[in-house]
DSSP file (Angstrom, degrees, kcal/mol; ACC not computed):
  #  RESIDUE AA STRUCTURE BP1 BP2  ACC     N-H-->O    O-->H-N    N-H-->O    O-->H-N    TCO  KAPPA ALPHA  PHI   PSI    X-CA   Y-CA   Z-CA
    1    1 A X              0   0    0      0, 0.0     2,-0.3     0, 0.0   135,-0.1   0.000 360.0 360.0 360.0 132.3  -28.2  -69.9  124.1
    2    2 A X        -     0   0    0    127,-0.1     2,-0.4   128,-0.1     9,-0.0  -0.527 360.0-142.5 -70.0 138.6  -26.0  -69.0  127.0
    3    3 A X        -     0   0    0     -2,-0.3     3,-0.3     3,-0.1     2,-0.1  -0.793  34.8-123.0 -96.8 124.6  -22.2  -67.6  126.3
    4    4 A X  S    S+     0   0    0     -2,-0.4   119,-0.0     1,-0.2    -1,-0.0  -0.313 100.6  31.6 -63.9 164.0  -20.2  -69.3  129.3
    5    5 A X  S    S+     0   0    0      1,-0.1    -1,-0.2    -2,-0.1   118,-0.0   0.876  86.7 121.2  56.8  55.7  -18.4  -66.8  131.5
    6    6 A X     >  -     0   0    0     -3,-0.3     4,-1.2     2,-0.1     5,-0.2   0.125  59.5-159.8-137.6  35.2  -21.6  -63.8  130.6
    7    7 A X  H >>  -     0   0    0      2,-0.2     4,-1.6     3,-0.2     3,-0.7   0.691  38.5 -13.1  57.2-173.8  -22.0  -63.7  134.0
    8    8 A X  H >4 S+     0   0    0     56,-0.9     3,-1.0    55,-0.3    -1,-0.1   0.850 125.4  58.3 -41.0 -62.9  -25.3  -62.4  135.9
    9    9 A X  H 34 S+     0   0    0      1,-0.2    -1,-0.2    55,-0.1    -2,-0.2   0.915 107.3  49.3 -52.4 -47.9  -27.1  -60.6  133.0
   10   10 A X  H << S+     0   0    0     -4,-1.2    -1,-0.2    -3,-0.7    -2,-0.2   0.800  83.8 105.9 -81.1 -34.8  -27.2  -63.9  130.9
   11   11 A X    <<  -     0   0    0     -4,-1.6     4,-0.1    -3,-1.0   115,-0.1  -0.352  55.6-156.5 -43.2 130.7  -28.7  -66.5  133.9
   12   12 A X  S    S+     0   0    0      1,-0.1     3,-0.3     2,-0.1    -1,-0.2   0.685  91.2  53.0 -79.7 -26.0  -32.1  -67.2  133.0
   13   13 A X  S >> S+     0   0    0      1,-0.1     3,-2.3     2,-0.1     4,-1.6   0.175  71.7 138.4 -82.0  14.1  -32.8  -68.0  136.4
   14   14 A X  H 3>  +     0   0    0      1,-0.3     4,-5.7     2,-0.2     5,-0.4   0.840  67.6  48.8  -2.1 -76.3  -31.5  -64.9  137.8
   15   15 A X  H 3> S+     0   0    0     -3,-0.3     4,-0.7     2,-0.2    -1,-0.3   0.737 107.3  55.2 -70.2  -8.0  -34.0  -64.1  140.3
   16   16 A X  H X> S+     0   0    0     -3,-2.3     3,-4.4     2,-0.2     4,-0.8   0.930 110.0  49.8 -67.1 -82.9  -33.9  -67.7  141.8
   17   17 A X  H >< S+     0   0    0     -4,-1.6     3,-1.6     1,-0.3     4,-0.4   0.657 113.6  47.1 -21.3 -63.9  -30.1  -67.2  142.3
   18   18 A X  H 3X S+     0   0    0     -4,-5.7     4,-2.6     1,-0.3    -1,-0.3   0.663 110.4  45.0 -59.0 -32.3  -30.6  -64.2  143.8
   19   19 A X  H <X S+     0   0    0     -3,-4.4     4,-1.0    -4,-0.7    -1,-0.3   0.540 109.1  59.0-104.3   8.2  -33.3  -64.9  146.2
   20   20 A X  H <X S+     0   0    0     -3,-1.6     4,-0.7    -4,-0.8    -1,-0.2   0.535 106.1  49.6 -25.2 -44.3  -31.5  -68.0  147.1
   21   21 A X  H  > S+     0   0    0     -4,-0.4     4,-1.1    -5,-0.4    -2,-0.2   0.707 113.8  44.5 -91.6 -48.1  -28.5  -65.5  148.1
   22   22 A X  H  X S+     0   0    0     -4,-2.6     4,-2.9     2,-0.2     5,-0.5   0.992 112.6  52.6 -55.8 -60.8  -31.0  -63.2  150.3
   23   23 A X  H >X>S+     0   0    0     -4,-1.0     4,-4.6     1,-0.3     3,-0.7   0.949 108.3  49.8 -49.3 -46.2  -32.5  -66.3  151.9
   24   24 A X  H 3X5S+     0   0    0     -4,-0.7     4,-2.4     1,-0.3    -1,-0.3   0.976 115.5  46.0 -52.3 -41.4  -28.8  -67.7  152.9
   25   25 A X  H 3X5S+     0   0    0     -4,-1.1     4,-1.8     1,-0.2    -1,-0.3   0.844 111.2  48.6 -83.6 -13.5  -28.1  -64.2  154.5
   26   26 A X  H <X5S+     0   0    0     -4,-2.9     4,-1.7    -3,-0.7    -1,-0.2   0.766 112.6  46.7 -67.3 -29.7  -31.3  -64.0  156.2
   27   27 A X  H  X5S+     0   0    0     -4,-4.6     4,-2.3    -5,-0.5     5,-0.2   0.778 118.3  51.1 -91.2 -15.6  -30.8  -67.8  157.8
   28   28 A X  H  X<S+     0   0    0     -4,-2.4     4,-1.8    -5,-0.5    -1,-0.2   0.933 112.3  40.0 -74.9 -34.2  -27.4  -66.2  158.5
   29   29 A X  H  X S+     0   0    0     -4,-1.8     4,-1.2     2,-0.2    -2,-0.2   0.722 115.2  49.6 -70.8 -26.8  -28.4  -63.3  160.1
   30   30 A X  H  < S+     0   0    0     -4,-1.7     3,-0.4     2,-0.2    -2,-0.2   0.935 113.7  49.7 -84.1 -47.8  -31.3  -64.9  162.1
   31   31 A X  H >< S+     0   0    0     -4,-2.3     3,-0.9     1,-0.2    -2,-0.2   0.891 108.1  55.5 -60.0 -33.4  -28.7  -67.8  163.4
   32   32 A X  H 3< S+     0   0    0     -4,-1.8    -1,-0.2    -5,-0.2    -2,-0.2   0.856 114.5  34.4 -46.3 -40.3  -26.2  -65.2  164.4
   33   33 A X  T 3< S+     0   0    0     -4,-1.2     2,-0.3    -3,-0.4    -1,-0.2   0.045  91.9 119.8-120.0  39.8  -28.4  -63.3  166.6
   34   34 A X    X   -     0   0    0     -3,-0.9     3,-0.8    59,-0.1    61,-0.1  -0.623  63.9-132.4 -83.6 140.7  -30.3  -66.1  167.8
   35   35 A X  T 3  S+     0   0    0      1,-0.3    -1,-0.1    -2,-0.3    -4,-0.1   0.144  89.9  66.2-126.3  36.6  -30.2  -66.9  171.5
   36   36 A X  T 3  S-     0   0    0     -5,-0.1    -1,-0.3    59,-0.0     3,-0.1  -0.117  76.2-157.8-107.2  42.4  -29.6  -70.4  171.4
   37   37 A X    <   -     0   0    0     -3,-0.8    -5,-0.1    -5,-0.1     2,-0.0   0.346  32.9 -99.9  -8.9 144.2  -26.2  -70.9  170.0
   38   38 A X        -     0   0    0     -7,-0.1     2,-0.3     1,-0.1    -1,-0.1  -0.340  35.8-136.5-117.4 147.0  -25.3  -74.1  168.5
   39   39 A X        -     0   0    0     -3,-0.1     2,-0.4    -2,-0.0    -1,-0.1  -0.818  30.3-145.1-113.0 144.4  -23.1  -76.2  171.7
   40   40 A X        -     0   0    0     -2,-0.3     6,-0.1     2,-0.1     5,-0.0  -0.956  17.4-142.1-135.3 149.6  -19.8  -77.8  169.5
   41   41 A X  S    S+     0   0    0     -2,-0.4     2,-0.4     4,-0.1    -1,-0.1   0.625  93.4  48.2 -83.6  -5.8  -18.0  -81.3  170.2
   42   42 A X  S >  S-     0   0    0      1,-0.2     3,-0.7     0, 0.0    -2,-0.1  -0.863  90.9-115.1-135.0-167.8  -14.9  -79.6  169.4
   43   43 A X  T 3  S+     0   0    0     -2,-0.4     2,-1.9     1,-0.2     3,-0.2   0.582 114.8  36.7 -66.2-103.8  -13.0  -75.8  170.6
   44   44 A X  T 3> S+     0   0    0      1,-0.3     4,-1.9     2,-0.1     3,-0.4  -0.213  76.3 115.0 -91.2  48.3  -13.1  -74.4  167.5
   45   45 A X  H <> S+     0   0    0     -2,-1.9     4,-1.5    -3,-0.7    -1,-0.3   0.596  84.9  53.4 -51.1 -25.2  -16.7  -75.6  165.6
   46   46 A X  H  > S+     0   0    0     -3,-0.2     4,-1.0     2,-0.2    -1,-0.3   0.723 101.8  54.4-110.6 -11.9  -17.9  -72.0  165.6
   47   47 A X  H  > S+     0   0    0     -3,-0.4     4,-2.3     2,-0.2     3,-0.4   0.944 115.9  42.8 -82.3 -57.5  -14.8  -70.6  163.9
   48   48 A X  H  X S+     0   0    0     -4,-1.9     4,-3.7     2,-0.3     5,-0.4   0.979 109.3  56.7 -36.5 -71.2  -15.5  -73.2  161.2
   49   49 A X  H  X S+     0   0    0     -4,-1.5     4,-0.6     1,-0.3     3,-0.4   0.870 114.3  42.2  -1.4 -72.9  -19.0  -72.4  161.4
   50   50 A X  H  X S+     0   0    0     -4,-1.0     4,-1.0    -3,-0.4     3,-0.4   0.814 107.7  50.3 -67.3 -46.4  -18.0  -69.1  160.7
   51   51 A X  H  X S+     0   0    0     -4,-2.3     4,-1.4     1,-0.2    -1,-0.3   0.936 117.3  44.5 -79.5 -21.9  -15.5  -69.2  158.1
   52   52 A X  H  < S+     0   0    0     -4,-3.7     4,-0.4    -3,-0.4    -2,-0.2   0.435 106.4  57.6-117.6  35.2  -17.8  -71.6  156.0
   53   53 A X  H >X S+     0   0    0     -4,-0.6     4,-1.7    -5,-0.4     3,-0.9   0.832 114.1  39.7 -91.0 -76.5  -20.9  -69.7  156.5
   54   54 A X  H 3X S+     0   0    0     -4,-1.0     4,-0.9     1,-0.3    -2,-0.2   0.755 114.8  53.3 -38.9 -32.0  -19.1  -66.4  155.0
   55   55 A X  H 3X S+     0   0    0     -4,-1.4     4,-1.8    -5,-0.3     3,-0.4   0.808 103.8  49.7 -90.8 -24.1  -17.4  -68.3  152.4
   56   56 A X  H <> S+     0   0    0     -3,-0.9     4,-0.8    -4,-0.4    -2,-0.2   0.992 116.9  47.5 -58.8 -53.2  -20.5  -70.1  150.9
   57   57 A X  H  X S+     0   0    0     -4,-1.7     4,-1.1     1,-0.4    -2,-0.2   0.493 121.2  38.4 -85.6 -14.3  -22.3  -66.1  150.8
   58   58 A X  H  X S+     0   0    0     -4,-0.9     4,-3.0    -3,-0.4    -1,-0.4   0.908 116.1  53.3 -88.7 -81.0  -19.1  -65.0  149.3
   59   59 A X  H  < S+     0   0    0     -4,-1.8    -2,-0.3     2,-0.2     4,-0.2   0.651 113.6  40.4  20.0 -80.2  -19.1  -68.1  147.5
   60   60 A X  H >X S+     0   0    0     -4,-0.8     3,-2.6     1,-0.2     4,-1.8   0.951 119.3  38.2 -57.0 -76.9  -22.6  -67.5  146.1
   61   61 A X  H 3X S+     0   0    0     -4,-1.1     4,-1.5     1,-0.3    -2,-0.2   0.811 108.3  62.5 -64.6 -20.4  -22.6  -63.9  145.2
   62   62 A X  H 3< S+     0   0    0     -4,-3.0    -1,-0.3     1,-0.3     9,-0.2   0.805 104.8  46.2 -80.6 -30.3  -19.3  -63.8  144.0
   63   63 A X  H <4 S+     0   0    0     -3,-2.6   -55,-0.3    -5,-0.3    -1,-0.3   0.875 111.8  48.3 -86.9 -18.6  -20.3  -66.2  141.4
   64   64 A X  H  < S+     0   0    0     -4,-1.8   -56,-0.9     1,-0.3     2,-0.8   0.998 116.6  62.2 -77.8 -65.9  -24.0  -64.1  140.4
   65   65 A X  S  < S-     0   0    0     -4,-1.5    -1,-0.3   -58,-0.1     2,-0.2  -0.660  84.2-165.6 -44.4  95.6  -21.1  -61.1  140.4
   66   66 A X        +     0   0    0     -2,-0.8     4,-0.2     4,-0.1     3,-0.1  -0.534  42.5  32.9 -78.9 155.8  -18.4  -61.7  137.9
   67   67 A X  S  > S-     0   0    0     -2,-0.2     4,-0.9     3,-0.1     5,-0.2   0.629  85.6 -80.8  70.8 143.4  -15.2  -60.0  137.7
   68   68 A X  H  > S+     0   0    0      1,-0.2     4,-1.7     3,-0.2     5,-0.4   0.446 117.7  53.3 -27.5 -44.1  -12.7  -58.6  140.2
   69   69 A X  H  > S+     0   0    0      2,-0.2     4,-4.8     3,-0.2    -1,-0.2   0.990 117.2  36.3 -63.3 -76.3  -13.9  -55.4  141.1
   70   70 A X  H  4 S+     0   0    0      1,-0.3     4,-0.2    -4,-0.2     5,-0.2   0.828 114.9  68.8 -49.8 -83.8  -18.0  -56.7  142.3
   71   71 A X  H  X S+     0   0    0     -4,-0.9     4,-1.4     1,-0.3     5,-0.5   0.666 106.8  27.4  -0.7 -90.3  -15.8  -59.5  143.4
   72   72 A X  H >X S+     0   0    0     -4,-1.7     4,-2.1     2,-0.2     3,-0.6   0.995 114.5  63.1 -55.4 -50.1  -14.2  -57.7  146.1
   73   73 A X  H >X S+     0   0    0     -4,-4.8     3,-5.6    -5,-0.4     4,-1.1   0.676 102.8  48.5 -34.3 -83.3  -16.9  -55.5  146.5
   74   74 A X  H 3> S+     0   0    0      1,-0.4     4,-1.7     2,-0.3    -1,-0.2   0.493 111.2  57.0 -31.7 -39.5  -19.1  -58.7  147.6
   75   75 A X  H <X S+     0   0    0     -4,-1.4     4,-0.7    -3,-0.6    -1,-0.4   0.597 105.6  48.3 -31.4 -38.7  -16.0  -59.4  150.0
   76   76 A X  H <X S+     0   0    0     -3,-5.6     4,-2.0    -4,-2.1    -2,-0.3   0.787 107.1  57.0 -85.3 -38.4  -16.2  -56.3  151.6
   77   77 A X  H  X S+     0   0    0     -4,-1.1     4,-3.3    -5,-0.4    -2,-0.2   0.962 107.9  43.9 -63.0 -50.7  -19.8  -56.6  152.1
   78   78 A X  H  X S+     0   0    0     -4,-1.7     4,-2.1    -5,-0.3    -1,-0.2   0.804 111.3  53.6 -75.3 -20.3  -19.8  -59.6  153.9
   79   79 A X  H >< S+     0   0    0     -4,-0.7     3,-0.9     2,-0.2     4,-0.3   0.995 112.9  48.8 -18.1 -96.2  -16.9  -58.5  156.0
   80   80 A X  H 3X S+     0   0    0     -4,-2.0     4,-1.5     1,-0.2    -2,-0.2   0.609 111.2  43.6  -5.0 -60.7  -18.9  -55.8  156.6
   81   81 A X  H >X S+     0   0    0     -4,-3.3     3,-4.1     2,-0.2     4,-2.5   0.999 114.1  52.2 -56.0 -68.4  -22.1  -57.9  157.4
   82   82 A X  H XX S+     0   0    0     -4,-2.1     3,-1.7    -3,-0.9     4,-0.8   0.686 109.0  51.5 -70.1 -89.9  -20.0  -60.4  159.7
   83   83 A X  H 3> S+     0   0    0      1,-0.3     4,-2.5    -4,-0.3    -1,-0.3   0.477 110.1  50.3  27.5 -61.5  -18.6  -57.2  161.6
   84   84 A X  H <X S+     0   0    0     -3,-4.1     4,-0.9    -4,-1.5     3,-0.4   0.954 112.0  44.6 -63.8 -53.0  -22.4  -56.1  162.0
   85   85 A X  H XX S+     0   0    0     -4,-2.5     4,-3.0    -3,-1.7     3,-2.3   0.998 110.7  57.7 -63.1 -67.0  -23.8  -59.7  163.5
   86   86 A X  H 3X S+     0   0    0     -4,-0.8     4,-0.6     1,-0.3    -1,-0.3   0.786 115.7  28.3 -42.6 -42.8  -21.0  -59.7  165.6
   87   87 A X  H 3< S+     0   0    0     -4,-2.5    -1,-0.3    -3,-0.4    -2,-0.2   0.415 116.8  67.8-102.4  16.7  -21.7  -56.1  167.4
   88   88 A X  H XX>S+     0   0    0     -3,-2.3     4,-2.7    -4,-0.9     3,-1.8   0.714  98.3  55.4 -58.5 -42.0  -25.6  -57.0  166.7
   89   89 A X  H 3X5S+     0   0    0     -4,-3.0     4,-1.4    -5,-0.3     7,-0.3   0.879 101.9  46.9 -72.0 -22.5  -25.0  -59.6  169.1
   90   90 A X  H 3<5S+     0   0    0     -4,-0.6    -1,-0.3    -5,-0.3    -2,-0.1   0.486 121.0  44.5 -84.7   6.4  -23.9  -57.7  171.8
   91   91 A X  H <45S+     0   0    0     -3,-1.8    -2,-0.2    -4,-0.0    -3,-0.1   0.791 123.8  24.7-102.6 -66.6  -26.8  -55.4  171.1
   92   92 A X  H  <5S+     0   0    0     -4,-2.7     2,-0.4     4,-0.1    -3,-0.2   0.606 108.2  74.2 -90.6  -8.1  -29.7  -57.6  170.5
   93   93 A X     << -     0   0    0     -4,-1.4     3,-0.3    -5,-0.7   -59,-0.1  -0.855  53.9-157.3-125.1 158.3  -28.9  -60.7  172.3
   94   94 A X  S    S+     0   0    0     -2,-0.4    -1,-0.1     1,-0.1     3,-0.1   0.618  96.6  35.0-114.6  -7.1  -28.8  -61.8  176.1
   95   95 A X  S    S+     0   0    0      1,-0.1     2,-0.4    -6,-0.1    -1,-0.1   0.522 102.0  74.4 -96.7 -13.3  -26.3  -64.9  175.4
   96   96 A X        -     0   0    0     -7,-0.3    -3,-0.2    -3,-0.3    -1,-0.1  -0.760  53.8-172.1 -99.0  68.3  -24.1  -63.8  172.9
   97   97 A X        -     0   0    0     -2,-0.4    -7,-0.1    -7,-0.1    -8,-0.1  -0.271  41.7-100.5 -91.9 154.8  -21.0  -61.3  173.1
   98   98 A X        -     0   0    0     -2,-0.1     2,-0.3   -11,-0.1    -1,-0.1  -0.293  40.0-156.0 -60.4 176.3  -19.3  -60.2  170.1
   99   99 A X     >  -     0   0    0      1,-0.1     4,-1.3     0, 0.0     3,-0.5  -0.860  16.8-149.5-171.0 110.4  -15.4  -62.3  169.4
  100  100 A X  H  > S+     0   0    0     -2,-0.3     4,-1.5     1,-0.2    -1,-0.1   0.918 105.7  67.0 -22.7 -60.2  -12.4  -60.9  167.4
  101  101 A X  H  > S+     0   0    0      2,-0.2     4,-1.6     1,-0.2    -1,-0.2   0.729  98.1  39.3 -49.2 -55.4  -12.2  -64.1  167.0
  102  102 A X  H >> S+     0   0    0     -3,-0.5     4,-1.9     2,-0.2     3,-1.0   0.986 115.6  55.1 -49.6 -79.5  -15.5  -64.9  164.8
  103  103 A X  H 3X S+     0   0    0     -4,-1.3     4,-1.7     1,-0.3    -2,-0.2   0.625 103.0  51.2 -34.7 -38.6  -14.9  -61.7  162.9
  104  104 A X  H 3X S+     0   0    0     -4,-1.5     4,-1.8     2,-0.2    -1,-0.3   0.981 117.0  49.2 -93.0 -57.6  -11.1  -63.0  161.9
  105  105 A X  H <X S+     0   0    0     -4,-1.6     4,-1.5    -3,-1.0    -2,-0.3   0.649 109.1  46.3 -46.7 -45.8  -13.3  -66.6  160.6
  106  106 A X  H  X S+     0   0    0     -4,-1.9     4,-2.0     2,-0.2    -1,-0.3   0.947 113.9  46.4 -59.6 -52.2  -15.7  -64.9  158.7
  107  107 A X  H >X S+     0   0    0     -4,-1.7     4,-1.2    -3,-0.2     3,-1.0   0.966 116.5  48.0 -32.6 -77.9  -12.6  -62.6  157.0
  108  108 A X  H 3X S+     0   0    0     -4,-1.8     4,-3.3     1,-0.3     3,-0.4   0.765 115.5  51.6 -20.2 -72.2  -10.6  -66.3  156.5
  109  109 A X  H 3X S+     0   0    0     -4,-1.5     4,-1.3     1,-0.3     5,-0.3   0.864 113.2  39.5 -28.4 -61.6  -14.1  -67.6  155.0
  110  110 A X  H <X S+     0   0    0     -4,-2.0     4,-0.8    -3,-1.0    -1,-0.3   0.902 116.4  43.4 -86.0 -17.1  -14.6  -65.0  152.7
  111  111 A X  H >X S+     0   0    0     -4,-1.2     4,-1.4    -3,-0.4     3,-1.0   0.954 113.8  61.5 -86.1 -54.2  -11.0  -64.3  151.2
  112  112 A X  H >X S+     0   0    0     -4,-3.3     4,-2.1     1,-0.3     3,-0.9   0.823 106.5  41.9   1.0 -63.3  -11.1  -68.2  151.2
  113  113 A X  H 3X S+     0   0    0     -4,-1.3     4,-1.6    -5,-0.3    -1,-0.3   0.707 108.1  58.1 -87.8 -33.6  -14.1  -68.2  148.8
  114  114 A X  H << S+     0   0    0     -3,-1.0    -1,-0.2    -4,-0.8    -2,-0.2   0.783 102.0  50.3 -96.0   3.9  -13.0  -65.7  146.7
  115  115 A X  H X< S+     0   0    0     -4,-1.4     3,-0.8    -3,-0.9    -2,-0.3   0.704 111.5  52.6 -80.6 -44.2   -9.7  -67.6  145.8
  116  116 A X  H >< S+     0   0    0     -4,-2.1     3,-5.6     1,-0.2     6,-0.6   0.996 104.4  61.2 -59.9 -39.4  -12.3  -70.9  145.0
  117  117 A X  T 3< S+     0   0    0     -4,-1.6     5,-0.5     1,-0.3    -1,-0.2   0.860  95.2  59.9 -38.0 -49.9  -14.2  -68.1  142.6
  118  118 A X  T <  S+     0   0    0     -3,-0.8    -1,-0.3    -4,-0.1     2,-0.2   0.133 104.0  54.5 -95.3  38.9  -11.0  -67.7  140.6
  119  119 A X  S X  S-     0   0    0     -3,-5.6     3,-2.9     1,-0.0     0, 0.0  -0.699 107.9 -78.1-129.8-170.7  -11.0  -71.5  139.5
  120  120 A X  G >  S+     0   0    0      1,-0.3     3,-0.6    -2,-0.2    -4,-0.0   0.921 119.1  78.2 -32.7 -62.7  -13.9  -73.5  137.8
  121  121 A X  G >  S+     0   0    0      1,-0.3     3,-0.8     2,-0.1    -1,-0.3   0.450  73.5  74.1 -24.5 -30.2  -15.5  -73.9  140.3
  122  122 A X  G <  S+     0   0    0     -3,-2.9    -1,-0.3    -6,-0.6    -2,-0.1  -0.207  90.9  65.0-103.2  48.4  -16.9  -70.3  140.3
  123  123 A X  G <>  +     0   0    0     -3,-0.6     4,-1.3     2,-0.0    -1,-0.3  -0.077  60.9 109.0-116.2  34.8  -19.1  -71.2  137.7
  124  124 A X  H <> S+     0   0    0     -3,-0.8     4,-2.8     1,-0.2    -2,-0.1   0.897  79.3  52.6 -50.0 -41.5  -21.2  -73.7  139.4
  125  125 A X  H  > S+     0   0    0      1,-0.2     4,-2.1     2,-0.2     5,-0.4   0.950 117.2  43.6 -90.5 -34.1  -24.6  -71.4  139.5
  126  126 A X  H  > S+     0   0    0      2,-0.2     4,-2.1     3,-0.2     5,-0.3   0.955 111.7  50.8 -60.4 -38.4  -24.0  -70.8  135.3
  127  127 A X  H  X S+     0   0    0     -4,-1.3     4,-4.6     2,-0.2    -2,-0.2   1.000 114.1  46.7 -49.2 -60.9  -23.2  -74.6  134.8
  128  128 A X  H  X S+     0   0    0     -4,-2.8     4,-2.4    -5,-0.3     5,-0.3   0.914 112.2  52.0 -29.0 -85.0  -26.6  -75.1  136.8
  129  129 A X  H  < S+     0   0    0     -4,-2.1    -1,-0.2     2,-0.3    -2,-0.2   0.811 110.7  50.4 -22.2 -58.1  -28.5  -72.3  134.5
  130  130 A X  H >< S+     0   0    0     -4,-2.1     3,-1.6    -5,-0.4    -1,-0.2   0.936 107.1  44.0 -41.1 -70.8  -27.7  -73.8  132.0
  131  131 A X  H 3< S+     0   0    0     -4,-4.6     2,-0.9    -5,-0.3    -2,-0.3   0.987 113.2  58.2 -67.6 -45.8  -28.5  -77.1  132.4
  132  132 A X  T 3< S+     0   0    0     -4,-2.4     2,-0.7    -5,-0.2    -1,-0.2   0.107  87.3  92.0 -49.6   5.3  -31.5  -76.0  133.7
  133  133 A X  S <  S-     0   0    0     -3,-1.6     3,-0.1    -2,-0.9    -1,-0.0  -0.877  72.4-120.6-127.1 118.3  -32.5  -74.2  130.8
  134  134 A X  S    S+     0   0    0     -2,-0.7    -2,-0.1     1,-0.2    -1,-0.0  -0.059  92.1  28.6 -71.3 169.7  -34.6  -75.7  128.0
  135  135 A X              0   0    0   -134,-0.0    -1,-0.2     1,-0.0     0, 0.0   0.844 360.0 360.0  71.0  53.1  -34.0  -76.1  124.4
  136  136 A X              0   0    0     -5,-0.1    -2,-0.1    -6,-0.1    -4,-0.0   0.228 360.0 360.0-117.2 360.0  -30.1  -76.4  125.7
């Protein structure tokens, strides 16, 4: 039986979370440096975009990482990441120039996400496991 709050070692579905977590940052990276940007009905749809693109991946890992420390770590990565796409894009793409502005939405996004983390709510992917998990 699973002990609520025992974090990543204790999912039985681990490696599903996890490649779940890769995919979302693959479809993130591949839409970022894509060179048909998405056109938006209102000004600032891609700062949304943005802030709740980082905050699910924050979101995500933050919950397969328990506790404060990996926590921030995982915050820092994706900082990191959103940082990267941005000056990827003025590197690899012929439409696309990098924006403070993205970069500050992705930040927003992820601190965002890592405030939901420290309510119920960042146990979703254990609740899941759980249920998901015979003889439960």
């Amino acid at each position: 039986m699973q002990r609520m709050g025992a974090g990543i070692a204790a999912l039985r579905y681990r490696p599903v979370w996890l490649a779940v977590g890769y995919v979302l940052v693959g479809l993130t990276a591949w839409f970022s440096l894509d060179n048909s940007p998405p056109r938006w009905a209102f000004v600032a749809g891609d700062k949304v975009l943005h802030a709740a693109t980082y905050g699910l991946l924050v979101y995500w890992f933050g919950q397969l990482y328990p506790g404060a420390r990996r926590r921030v770590g995982v915050v820092i990565a994706f900082v990191a990441f959103g940082g990267l796409m941005e000056l990827f894009q003025a590197w690899f793409t012929v439409v696309r120039d990098p924006q403070i502005g993205d970069f500050v939405a992705d930040t927003v996004g992820t601190l965002t996400a890592l405030g939901l983390l420290a309510t119920p709510a960042g146990r979703l992917i254990e609740c899941i496991d759980g249920w998901l998990s015979p003889g439960r």
